[in-house]
C-alpha positions in Angstrom: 0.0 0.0 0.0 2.5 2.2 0.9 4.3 1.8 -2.5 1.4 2.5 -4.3 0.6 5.7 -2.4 4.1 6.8 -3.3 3.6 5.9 -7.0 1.0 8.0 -6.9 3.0 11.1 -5.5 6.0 10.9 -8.1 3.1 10.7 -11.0 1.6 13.6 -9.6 4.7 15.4 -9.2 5.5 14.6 -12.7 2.5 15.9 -13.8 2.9 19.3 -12.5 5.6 19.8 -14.0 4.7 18.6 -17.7 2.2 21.1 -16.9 4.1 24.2 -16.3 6.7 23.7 -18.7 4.0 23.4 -21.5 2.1 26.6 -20.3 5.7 28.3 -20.4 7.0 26.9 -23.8 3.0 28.3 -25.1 4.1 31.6 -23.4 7.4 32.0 -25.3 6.2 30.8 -28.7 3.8 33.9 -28.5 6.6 36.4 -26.9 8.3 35.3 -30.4 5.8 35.3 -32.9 5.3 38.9 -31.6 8.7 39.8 -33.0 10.7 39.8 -30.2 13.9 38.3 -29.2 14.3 34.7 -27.7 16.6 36.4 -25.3 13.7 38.9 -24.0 11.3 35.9 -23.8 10.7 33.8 -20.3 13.8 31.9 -19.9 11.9 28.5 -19.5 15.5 26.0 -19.3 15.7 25.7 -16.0 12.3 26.2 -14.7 13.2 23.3 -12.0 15.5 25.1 -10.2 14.8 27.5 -7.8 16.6 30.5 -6.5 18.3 30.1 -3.0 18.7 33.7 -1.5 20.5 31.9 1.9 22.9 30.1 -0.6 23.4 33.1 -2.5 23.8 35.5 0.9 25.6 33.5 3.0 27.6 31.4 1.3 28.5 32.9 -2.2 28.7 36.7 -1.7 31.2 35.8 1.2 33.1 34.2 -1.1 33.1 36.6 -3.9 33.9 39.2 -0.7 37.0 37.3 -0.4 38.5 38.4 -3.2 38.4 42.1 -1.9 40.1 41.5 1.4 44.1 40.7 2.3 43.0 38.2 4.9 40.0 36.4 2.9 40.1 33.4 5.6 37.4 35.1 7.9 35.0 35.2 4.6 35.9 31.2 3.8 34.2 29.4 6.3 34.9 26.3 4.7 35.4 23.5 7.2 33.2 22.5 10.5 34.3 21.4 14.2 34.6 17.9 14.5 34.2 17.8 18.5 37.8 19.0 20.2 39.9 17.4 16.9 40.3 20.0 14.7 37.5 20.4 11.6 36.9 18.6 8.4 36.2 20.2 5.1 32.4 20.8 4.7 31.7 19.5 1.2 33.2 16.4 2.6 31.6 16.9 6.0 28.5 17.6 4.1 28.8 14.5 1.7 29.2 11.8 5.2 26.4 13.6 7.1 23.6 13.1 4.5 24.4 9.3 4.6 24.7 9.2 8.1 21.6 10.7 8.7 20.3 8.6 6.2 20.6 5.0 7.4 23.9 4.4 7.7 24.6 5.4 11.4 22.0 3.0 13.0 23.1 0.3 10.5 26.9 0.9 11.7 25.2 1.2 15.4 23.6 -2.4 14.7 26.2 -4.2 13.3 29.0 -3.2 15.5 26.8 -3.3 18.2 26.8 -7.2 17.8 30.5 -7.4 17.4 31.7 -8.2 21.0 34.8 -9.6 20.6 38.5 -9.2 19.4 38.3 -11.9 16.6 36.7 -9.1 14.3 38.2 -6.4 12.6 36.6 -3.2 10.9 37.5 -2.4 7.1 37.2 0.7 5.6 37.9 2.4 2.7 36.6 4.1 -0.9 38.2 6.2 -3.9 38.3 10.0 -4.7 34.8 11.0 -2.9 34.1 7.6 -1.2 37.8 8.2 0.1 37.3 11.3 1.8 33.8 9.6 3.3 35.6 6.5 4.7 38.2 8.9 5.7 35.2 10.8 8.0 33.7 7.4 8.6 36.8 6.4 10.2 37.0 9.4 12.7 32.9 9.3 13.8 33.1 5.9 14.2 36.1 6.0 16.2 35.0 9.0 18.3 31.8 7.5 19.0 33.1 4.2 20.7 31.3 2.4 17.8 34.4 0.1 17.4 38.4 0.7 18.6 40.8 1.8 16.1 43.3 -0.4 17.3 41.0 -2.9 15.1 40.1 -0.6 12.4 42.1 -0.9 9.2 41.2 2.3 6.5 42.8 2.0 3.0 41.7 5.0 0.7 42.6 5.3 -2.9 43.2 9.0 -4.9 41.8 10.6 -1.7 41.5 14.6 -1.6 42.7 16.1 1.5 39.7 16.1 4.2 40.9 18.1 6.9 42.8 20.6 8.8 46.5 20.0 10.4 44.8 19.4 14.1 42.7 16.6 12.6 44.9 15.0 10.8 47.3 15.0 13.5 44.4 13.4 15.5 43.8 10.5 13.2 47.2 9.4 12.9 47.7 9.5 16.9 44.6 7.3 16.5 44.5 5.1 14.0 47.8 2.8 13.6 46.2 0.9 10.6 45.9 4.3 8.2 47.2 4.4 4.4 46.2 6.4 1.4 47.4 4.6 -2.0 48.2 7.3 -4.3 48.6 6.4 -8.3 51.6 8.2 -10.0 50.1 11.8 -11.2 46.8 11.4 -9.9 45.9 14.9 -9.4 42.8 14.4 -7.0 45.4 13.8 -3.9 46.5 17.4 -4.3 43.5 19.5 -4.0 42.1 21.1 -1.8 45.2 22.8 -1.1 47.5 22.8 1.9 48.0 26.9 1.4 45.8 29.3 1.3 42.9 30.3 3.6 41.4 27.2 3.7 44.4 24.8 4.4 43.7 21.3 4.7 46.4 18.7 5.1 46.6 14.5 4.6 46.5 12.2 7.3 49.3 9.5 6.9 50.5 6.8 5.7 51.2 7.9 2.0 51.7 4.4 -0.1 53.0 5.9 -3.7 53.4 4.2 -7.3 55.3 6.8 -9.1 55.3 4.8 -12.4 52.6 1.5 -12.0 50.8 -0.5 -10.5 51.4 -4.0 -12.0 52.2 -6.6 -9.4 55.5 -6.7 -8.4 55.5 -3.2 -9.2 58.0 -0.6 -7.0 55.8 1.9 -4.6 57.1 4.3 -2.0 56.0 4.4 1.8 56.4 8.3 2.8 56.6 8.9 6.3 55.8 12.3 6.0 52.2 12.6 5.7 52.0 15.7 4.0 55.0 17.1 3.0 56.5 18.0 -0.2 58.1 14.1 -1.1 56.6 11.0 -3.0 53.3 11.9 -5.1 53.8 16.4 -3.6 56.8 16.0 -5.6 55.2 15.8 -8.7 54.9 19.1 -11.4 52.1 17.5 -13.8 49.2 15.6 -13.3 47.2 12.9 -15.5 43.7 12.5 -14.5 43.9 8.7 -15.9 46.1 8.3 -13.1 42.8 9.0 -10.5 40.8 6.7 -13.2 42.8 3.6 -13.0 44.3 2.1 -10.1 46.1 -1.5 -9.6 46.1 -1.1 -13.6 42.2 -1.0 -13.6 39.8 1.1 -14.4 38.4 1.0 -10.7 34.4 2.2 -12.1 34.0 -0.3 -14.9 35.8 -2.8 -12.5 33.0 -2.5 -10.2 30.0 -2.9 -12.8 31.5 -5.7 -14.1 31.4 -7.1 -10.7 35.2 -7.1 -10.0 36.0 -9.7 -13.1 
């Protein structure tokens, strides 16, 4: 029943709009057979999307203020708190938070909830985007006594930087199992910067291929979690480096269900 009834509320949604946008495109048709311009006509491409006046007041003026000012970081607000442990970059912040609100933090809460004993370890990891998430992942799970990271193991693949220097210090003191596989001149491990007024910086370990990724083939462990060795080292990027990793390309690897 309750299927049904929401079958019914997409159709109806659906229907409005097929509505409107025929009403406009009637409207416009008119505004040109009138002999004017298509550019002085309604503008019915993006009839969908609404305005935002609190996007555009409080969060892109600020940013266009920026520009105008010798200290722009008090106009970036770009990162939020994460309890005592510095703060975490809020697209990525952002990105965790809509799926932990949306089902994932009661299932964690009820799976590791059951796990009562130290024959079970906790595996995390993702690439690009999913890297930054498992990255967060990590940390709430860890701060929330969901499971110990003694027994947590977090691999990430052509992970952007997530956080600020006082959280990534955190989650190395934390997590002894911690490595971000970086492929040659992937370009995505480099941004957001580590200047600027938004400076975010890596948590370790840094595992780097500078050449491939074949079996067998030479990669570099770097210590330094962030500075300017291994993959910081590089001048030029190649995005097919953030496409393909272990000599895959990871997306098509995963439809074709990992054959």
């Amino acid at each position: 029943m309750t299927r049904t009834l929401e079958s019914s509320i997409l159709l109806f949604h659906f229907f409005i709009f097929v509505l409107k946008t025929t009403e406009a495109t009637g409207i416009c048709s008119k505004c040109i057979q009138r002999g004017e311009k298509i550019l002085n006509c309604p503008d019915t491409r993006n009839i969908t999307i609404a305005y935002d006046e609190d996007f555009a007041r409080n969060k892109m003026m600020p940013l266009a203020a920026a520009a105008y000012s010798d200290n722009p970081a008090p106009c970036v607000k770009g990162r939020k708190p994460f309890f005592e442990n510095g703060s975490i970059y809020e697209y990525f912040y952002n990105a965790f938070h809509l799926l932990w609100i949306g089902g994932f933090e009661q299932g964690a809460r009820d799976v590791l909830g059951q796990v009562t004993t130290e024959d079970y370890e906790l595996w995390i990891t993702g690439l690009s985007l999913g890297g930054a998430i498992a990255s967060v992942t990590s940390s709430y799970i860890a701060k929330l006594n969901l499971f110990p990271p003694s027994r947590t193991k977090l691999i990430t693949f052509g992970q952007p930087r997530v956080a600020d220097y006082d959280h990534a210090a955190w989650h190395d003191s934390t997590f002894p199992y911690s490595f971000r596989v970086i492929n040659g001149r992937d370009p995505v491990p480099h941004i957001p910067p580590k200047i600027g007024p938004i400076a975010l910086f890596h948590h370790g370990t840094e595992i780097w291929y500078p050449t491939e990724m074949w079996p067998l083939s030479n990669y570099k462990v770097c210590r330094e979690a962030d500075g300017d060795y291994c993959s910081n080292s590089m001048l030029l990027w190649n995005i097919m480096d953030h496409v393909y990793y272990f000599e895959v390309d990871v997306g098509e690897y995963g439809k074709n269900g990992c054959q």
